[in-house]
C-alpha positions as a Markdown table, in Angstrom:
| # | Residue | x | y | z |
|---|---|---|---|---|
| 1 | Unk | -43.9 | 231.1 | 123.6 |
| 2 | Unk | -42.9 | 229.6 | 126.9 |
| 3 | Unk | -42.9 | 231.7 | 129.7 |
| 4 | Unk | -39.2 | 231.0 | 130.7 |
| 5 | Unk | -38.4 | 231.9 | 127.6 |
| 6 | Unk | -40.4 | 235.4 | 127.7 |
| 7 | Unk | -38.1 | 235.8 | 130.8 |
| 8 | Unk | -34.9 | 235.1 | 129.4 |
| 9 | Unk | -35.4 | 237.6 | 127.0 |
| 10 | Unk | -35.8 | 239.9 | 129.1 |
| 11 | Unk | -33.3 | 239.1 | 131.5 |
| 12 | Unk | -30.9 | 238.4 | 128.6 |
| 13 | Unk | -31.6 | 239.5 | 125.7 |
| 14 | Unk | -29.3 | 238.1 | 122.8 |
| 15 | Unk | -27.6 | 240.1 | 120.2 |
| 16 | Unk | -30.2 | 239.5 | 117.5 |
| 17 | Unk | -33.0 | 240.7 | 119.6 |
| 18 | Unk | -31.2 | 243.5 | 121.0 |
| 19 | Unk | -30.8 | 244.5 | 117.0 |
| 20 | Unk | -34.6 | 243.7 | 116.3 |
| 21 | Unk | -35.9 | 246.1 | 119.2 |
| 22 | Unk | -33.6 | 248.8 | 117.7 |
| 23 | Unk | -34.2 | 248.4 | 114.0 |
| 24 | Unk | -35.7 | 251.1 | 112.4 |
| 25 | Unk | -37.8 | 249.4 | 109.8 |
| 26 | Unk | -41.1 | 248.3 | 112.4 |
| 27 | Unk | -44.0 | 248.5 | 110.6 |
| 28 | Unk | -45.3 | 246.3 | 107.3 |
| 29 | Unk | -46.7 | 247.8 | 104.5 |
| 30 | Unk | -50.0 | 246.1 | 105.7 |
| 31 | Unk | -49.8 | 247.5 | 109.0 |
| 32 | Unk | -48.7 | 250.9 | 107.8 |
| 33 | Unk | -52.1 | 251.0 | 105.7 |
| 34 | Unk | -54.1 | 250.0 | 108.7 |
| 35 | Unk | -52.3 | 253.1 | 111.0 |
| 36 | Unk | -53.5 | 255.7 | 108.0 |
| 37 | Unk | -56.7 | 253.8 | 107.9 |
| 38 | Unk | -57.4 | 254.5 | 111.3 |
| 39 | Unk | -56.2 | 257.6 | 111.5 |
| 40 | Unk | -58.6 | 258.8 | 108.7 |
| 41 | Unk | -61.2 | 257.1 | 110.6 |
| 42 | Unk | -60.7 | 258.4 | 113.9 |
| 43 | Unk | -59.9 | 262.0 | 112.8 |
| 44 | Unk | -63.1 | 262.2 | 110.8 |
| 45 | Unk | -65.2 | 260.8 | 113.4 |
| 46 | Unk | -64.6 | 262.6 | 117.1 |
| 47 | Unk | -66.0 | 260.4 | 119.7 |
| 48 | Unk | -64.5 | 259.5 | 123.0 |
| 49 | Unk | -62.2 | 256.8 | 121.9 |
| 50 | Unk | -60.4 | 259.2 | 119.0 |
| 51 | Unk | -59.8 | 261.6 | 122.1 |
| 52 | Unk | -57.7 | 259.4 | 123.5 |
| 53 | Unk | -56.3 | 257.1 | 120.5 |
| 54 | Unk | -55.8 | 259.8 | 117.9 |
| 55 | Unk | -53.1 | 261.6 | 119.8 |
| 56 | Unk | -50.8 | 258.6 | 120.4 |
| 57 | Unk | -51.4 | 257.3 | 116.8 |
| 58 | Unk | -50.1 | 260.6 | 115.2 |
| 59 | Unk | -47.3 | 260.0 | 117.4 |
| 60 | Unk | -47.0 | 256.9 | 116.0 |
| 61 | Unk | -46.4 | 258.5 | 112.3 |
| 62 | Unk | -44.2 | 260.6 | 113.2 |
| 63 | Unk | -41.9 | 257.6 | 114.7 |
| 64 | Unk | -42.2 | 256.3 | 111.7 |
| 65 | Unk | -41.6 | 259.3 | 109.5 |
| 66 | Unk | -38.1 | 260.0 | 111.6 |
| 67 | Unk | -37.6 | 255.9 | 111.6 |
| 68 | Unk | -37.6 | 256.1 | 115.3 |
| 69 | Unk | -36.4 | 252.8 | 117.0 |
| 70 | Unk | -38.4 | 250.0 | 117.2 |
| 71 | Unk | -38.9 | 249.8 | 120.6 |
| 72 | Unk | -40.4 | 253.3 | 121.1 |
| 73 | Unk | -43.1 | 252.9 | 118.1 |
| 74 | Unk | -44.1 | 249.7 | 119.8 |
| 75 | Unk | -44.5 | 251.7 | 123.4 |
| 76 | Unk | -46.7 | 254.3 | 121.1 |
| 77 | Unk | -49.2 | 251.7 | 119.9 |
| 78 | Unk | -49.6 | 249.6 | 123.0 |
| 79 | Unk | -49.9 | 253.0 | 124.5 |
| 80 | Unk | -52.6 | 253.6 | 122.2 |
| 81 | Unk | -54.3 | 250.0 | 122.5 |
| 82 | Unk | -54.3 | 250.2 | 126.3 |
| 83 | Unk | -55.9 | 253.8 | 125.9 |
| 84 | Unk | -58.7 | 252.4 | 123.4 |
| 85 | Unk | -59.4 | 249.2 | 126.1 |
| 86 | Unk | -60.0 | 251.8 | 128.8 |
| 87 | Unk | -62.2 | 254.2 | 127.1 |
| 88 | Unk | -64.5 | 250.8 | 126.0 |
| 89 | Unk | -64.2 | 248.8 | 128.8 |
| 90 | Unk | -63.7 | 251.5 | 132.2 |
| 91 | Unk | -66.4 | 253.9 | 130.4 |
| 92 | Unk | -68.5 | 253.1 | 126.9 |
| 93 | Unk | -69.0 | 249.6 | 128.3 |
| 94 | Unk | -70.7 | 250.9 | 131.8 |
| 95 | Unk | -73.1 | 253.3 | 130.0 |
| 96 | Unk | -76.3 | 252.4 | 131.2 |
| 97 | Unk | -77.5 | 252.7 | 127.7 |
| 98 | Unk | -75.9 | 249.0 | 127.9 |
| 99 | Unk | -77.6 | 247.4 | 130.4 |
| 100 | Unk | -79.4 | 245.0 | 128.1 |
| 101 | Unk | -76.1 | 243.3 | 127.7 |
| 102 | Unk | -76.6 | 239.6 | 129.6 |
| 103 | Unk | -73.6 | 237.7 | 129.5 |
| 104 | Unk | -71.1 | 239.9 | 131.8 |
| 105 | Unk | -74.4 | 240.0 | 133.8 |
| 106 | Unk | -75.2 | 236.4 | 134.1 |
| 107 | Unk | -71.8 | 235.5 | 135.3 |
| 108 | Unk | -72.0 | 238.4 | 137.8 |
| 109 | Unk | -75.4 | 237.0 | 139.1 |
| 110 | Unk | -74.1 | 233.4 | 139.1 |
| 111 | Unk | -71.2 | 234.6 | 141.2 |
| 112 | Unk | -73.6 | 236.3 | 143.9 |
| 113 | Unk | -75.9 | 233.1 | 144.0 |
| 114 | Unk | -73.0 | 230.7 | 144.6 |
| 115 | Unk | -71.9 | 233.7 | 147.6 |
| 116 | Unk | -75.1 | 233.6 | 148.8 |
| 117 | Unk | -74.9 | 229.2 | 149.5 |
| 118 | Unk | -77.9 | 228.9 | 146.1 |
| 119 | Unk | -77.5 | 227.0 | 142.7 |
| 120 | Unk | -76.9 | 229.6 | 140.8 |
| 121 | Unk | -78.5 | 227.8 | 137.7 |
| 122 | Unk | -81.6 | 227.2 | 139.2 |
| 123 | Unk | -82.1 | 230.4 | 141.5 |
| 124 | Unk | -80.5 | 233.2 | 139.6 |
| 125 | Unk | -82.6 | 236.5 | 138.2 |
| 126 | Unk | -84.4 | 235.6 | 135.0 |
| 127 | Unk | -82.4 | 237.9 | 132.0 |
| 128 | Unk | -83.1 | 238.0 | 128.6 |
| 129 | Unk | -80.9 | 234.9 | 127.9 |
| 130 | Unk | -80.6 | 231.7 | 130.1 |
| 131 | Unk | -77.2 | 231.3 | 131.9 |
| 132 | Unk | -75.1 | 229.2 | 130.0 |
| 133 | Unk | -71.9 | 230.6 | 132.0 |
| 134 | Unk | -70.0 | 227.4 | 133.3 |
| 135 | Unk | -68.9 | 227.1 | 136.9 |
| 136 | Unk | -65.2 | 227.2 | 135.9 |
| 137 | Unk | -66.1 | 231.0 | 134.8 |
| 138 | Unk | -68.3 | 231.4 | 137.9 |
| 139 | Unk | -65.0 | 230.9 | 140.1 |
| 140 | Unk | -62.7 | 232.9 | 137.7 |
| 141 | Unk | -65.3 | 236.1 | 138.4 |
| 142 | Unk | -65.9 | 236.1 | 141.8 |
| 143 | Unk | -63.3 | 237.8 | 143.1 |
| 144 | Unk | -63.6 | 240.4 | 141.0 |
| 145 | Unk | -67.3 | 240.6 | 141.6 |
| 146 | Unk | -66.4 | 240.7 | 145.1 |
| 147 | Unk | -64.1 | 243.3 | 145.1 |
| 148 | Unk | -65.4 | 245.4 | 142.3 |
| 149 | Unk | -68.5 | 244.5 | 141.9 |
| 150 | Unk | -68.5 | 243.7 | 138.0 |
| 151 | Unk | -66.3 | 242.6 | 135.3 |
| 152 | Unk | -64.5 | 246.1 | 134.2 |
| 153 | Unk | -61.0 | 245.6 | 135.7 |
| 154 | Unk | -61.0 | 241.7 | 135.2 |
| 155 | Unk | -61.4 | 242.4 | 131.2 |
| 156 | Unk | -59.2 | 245.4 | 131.0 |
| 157 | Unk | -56.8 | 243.3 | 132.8 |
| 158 | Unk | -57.3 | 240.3 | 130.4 |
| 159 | Unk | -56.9 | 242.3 | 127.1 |
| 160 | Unk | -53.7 | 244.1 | 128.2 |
| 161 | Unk | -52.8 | 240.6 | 128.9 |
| 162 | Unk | -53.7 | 239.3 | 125.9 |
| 163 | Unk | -51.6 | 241.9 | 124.0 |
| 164 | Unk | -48.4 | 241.9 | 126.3 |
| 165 | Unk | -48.5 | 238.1 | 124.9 |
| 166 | Unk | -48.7 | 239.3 | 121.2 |
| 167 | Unk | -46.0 | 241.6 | 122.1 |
| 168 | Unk | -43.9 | 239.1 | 124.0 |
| 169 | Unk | -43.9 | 237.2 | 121.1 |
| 170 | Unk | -43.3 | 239.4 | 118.6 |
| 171 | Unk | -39.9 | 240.4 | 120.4 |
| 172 | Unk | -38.9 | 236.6 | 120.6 |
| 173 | Unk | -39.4 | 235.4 | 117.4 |
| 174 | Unk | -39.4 | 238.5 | 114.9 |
| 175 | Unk | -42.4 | 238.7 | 113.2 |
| 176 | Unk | -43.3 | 241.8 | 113.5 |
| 177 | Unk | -46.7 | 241.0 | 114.4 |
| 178 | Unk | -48.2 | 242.8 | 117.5 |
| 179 | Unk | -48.4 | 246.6 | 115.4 |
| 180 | Unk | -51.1 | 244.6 | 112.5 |
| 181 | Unk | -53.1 | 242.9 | 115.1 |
| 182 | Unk | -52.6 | 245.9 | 117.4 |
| 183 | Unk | -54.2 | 248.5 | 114.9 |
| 184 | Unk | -56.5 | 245.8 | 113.3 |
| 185 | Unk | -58.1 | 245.3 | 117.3 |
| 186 | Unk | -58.6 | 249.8 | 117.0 |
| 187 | Unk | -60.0 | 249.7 | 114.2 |
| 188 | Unk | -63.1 | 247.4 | 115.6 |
| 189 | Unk | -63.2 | 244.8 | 113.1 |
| 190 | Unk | -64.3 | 240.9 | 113.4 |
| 191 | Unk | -66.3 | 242.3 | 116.3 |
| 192 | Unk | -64.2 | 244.0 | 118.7 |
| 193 | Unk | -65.9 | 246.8 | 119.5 |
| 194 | Unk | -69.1 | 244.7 | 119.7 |
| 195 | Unk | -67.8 | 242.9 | 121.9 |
| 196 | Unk | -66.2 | 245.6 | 124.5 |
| 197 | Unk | -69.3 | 247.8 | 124.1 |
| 198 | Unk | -71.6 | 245.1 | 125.4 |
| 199 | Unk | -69.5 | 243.7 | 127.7 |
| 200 | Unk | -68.9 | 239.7 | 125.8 |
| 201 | Unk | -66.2 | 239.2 | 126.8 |
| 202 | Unk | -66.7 | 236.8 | 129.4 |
| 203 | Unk | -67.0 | 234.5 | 126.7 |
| 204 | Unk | -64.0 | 234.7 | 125.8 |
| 205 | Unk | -62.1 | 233.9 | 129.2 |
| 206 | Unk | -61.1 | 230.7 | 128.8 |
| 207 | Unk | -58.0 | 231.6 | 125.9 |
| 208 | Unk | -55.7 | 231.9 | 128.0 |
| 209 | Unk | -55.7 | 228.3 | 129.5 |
| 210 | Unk | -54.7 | 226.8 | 126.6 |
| 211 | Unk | -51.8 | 228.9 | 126.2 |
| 212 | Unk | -51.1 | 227.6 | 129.6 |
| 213 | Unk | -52.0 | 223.9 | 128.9 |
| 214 | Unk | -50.2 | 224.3 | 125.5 |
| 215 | Unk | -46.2 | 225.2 | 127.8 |
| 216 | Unk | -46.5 | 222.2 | 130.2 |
| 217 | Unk | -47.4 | 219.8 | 127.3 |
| 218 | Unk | -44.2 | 220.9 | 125.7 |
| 219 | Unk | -42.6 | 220.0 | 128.6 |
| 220 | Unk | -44.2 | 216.8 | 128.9 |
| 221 | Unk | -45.8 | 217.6 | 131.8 |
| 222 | Unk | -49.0 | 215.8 | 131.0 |
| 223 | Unk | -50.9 | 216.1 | 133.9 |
| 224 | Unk | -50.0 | 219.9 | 134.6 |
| 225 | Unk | -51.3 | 220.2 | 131.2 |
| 226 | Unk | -54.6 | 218.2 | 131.9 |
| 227 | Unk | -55.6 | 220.7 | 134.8 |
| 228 | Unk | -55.4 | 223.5 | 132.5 |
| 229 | Unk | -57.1 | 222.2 | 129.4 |
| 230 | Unk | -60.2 | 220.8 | 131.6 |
| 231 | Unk | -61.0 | 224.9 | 132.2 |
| 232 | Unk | -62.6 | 226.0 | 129.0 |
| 233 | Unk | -65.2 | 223.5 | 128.5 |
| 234 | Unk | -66.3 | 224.4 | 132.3 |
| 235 | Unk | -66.1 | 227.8 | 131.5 |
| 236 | Unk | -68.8 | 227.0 | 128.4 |
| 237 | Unk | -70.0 | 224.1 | 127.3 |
| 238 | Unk | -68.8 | 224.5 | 123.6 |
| 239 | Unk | -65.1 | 224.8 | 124.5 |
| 240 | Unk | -65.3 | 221.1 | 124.6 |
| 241 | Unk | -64.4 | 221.5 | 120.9 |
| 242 | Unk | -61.6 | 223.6 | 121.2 |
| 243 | Unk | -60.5 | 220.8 | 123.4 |
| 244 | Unk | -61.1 | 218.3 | 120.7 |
| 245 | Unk | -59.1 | 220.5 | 118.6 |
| 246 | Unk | -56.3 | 220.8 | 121.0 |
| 247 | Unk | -56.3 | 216.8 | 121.2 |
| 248 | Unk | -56.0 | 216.4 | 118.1 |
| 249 | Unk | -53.2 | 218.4 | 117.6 |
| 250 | Unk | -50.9 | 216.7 | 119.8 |
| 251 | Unk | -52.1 | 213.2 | 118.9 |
| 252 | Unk | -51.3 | 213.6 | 115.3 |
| 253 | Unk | -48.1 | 215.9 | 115.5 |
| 254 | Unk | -46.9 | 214.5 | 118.9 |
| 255 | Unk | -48.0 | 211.1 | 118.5 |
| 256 | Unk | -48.1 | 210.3 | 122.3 |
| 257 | Unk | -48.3 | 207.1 | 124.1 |
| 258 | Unk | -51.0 | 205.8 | 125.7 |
| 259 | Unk | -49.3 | 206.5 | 129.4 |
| 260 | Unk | -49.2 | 210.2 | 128.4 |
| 261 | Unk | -52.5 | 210.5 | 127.5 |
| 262 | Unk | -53.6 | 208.6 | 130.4 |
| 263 | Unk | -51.9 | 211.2 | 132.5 |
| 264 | Unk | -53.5 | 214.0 | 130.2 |
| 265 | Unk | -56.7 | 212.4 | 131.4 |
| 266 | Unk | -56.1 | 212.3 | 134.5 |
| 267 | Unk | -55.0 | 215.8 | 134.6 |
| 268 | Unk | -58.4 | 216.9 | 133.0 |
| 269 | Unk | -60.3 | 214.8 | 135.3 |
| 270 | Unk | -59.0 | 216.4 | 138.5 |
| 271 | Unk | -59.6 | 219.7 | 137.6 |
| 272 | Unk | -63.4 | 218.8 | 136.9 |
| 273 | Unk | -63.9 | 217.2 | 140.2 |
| 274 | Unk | -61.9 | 219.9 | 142.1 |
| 275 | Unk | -64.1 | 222.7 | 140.2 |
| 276 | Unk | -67.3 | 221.0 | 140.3 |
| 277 | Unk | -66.9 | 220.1 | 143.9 |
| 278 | Unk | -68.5 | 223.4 | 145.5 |
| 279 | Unk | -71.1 | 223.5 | 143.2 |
| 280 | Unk | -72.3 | 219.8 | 144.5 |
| 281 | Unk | -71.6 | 220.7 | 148.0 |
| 282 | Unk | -73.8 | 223.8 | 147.7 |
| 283 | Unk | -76.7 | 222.5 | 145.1 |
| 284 | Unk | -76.6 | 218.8 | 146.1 |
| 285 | Unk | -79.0 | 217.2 | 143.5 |
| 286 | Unk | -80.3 | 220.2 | 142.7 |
| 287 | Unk | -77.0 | 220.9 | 141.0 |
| 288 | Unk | -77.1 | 217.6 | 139.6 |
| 289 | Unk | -80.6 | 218.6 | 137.7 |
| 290 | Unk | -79.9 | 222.7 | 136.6 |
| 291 | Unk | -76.5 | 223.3 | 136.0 |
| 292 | Unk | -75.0 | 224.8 | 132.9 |
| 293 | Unk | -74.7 | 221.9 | 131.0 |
| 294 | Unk | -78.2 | 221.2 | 131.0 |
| 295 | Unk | -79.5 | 224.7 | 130.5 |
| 296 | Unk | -77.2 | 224.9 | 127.1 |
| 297 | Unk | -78.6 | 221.1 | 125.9 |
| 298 | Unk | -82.0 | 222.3 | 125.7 |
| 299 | Unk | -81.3 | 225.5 | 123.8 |
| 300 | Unk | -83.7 | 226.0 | 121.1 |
| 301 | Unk | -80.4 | 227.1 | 119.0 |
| 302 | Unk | -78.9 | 223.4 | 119.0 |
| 303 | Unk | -81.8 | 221.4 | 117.9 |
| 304 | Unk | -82.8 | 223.2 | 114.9 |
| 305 | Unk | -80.9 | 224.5 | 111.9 |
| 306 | Unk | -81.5 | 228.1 | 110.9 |
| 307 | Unk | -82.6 | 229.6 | 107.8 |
| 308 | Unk | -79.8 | 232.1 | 107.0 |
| 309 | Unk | -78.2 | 230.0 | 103.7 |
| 310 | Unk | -79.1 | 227.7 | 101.3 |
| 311 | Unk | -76.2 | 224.6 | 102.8 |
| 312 | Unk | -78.5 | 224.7 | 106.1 |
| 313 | Unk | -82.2 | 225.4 | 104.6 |
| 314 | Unk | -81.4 | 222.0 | 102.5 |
| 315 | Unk | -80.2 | 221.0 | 105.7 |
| 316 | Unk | -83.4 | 221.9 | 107.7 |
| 317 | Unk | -85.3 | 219.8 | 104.9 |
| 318 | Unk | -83.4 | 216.7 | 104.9 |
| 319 | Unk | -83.5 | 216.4 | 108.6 |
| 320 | Unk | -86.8 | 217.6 | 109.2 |
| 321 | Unk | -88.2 | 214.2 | 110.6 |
| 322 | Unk | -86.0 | 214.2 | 112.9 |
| 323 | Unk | -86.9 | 215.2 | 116.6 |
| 324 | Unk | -84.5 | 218.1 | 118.5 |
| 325 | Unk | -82.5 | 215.8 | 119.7 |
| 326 | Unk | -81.5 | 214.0 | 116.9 |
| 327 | Unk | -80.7 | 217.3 | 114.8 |
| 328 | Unk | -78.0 | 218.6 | 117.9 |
| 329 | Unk | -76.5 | 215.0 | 118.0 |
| 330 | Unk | -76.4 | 215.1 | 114.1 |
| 331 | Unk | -74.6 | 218.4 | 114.2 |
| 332 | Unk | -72.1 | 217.8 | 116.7 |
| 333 | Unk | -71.0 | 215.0 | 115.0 |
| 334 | Unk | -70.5 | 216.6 | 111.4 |
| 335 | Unk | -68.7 | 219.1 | 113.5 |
| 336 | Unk | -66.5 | 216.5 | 115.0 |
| 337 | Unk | -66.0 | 214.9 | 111.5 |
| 338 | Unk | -65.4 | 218.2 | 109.8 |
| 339 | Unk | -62.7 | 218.9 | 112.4 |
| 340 | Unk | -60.6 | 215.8 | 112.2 |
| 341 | Unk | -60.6 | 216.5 | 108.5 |
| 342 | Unk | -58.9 | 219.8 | 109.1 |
| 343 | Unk | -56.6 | 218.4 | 111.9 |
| 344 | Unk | -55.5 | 215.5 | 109.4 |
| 345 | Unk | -55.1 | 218.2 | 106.4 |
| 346 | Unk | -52.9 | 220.5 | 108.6 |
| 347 | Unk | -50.9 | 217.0 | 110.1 |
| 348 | Unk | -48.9 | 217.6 | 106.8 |
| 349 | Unk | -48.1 | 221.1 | 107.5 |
| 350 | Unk | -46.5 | 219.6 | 110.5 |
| 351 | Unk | -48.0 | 222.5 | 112.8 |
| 352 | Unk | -46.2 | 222.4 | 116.3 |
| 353 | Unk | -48.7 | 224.6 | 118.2 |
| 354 | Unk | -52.6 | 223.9 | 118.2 |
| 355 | Unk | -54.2 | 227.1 | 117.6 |
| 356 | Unk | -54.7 | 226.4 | 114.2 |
| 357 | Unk | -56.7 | 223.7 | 115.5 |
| 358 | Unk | -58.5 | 225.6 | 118.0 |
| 359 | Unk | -60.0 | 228.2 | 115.8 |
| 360 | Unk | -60.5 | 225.7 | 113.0 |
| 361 | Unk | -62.8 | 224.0 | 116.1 |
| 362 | Unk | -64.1 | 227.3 | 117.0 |
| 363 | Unk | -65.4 | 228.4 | 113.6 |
| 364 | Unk | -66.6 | 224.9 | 112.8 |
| 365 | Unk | -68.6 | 224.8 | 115.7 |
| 366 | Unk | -70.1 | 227.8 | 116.2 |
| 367 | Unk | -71.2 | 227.4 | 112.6 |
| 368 | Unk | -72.4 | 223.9 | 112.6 |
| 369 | Unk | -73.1 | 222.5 | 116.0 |
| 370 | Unk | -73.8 | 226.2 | 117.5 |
| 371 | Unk | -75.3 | 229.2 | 115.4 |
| 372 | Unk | -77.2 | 232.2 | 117.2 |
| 373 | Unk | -79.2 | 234.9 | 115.3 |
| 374 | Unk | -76.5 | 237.4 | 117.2 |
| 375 | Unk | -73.5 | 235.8 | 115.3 |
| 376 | Unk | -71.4 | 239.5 | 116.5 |
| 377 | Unk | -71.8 | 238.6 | 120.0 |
| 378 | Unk | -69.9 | 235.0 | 119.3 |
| 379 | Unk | -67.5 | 236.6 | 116.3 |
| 380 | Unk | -64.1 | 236.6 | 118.5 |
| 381 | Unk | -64.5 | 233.0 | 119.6 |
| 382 | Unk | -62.3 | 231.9 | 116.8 |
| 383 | Unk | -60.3 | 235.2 | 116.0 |
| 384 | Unk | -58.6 | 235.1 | 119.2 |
| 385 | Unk | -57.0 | 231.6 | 118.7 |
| 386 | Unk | -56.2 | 233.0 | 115.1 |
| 387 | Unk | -54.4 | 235.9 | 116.7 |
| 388 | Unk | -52.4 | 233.8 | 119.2 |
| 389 | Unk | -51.6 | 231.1 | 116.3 |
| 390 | Unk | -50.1 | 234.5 | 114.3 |
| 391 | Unk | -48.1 | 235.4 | 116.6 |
| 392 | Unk | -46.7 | 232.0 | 117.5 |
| 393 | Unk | -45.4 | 231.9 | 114.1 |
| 394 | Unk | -41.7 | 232.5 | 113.3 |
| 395 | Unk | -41.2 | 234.2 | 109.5 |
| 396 | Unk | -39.1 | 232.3 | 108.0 |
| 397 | Unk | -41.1 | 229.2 | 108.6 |
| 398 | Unk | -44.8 | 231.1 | 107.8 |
| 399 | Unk | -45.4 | 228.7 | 104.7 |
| 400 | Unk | -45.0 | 225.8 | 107.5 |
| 401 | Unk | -47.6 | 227.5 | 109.5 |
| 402 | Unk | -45.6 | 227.5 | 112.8 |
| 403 | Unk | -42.7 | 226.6 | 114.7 |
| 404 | Unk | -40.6 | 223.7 | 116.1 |
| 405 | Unk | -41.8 | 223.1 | 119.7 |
| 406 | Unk | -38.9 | 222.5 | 120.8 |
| 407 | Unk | -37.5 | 225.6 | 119.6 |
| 408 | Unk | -40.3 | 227.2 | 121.2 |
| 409 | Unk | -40.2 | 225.5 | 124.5 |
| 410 | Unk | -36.7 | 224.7 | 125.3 |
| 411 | Unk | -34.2 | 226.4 | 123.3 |
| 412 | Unk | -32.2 | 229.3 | 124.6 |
| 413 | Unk | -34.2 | 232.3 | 123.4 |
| 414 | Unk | -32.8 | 233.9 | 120.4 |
């Protein structure tokens, strides 16, 4: 959804939606089995986080035993979600019994080495991980580093933003999707509360760009668009599929000219030198030789193929004359070919937003190209596309898998 057109309806909200945030019949018969699913859990299990969540979600029943308005069970469960974020990220997520979590650190540490005038690839404490954080993220966490000295606020602040979204969209298009995803995120699942605990997610930053990047290409503003979509891959290295996916999406929905994707280019291309700029100032040639790209190429991880099912063992014996090398180059490029077979299957489903594509790339290459022995840390990388492809999808087109764009974009919201 456009961001005017989140605006508009709030500003004026047509007759339809006025009805839809009134209605009385909110939650699915999915979702309704996820609120008594949690419940159960949480009321069974007293911990911190059913302190806090428990309360609002009985609440939340009792809306929906009186048939409360809409609008007032949806205040209840973001109530709820916002509540659950705080206790994981403001509180279980600064226990010191998690300080072995890296990633939140090595951006934090990367951010205090580029304050302090040093590469911070090359000059940066030694953790339990290398820093693969890309300098994209390294600018997107400084202030916050700065101010607060670690990540806390920033990822509260990026979750409730992620939501609002969901919600945002629900209200526009009527899909009643925030209170599934909303009580699917409480109940942990696919590695949510992995991924707060242990403070991941950093590596999941880089989202909300292509939302971004994804409005001004609607609007044909190609360039704008370009500046946003260079972010993720300098956030982390493997974004650069997402990207791929994201490209392929609009060349075989939108079917652009070449002047478009030119300006597309050059969109992309001024964002990497603008980013990349203080880094080279600051590092010189030493930035040249240890940045995050190179520190992620010679990652034990890429060159090898791990032993965890019988597709890659016979994978690992076929291949094993080949040097390192070879093997990453051989698995980014199956990833690559196994992705434009997905973006040309969903071409016919005529999909008019590309977050389809994006965790198609996602899953494709963190499974192929990219696998770690601690899968959970990496689980949300393609979940959170999946969540913002859900709720960009309008219900009486869900067997179309999306919406017009132009409906999306720049019709009058509805």
């Amino acid at each position: 959804m456009s961001l005017a057109a989140m605006v508009a309806v709030l500003r004026r909200p047509s007759r339809e939606t006025v009805e839809y945030i009134k209605s009385r019949d909110a939650l699915s018969s999915v979702a309704l089995v996820l609120l008594l699913g949690l419940l159960y859990q949480l009321l069974n299990q007293p911990s911190s986080v059913a302190n806090v969540t428990a309360p609002v979600l009985c609440l939340a029943l009792v809306l929906i035993v009186v048939r409360a308005p809409r609008w007032s069970l949806y205040l209840c469960l973001f109530a709820a979600l916002a509540a659950y974020l705080y206790v994981y990220t403001q509180v279980l997520a600064l226990n010191p019994a998690r300080s072995g979590s890296c990633r939140d650190k090595a951006a934090i540490e990367a951010s205090l080495e580029l304050l302090r005038g040093m590469n911070p690839w090359n000059h940066a404490p030694k953790m339990a991980a290398p820093i693969t954080t890309g300098a994209a993220s390294v600018l997107l966490v400084l202030p916050a580093v700065r101010i607060f000295g670690n990540l806390a606020v920033l990822t509260y602040v990026y979750w409730l933003g992620i939501f609002g979204f969901i919600v945002a969209c629900d209200v526009r298009l009527r899909n009643k999707a925030f209170p599934a995803m909303a009580l699917l995120t409480m109940t942990g699942m696919f590695g949510f509360a992995h991924t707060l605990e242990w403070r991941l997610d950093e590596l999941y930053y880089p989202y909300p760009f292509f939302l971004v990047a994804y409005f001004f290409i609607t609007r044909r503003r190609f360039f704008v668009s370009g500046l946003f979509l260079a972010v993720p891959p300098l956030c982390r290295v493997s974004y650069a599929f997402m990207v791929l996916g994201f490209l392929l999406w609009h060349v075989l929905q939108e079917r652009p000219v070449i002047p478009n994707l030119a300006r597309l280019a050059a969109g992309m291309l001024s964002a990497a030198v603008a980013i990349l700029s203080p880094f080279f100032i600051i590092g010189g040639r030493e930035f040249w030789e240890h940045n995050f790209y190179t520190v992620t190429k010679i990652m034990g991880e890429l060159g090898e193929w791990q032993n965890t099912n019988v597709l890659f063992q016979v994978m690992s014996r076929l291949t094993s004359w080949m040097q390192p090398a070879g093997v990453r180059l051989l698995k980014q490029l199956l990833t690559v070919l196994a992705l434009t077979g997905v973006a040309w299957g969903l071409r016919r489903r005529k999909v008019s937003h590309p977050f389809w594509h994006i965790a198609a790339a996602a899953f494709l290459s963190h499974t192929i190209a990219w696998h770690h022995k601690l899968w959970l840390d990496y689980a949300l990388i393609f979940i959170v596309p999946i969540y913002f492809a859900v709720a960009l999808t309008r219900p009486e087109v869900a067997s179309r898998c999306s919406i017009p764009s132009e409906d999306w974009a720049k019709a009058p919201p509805s």
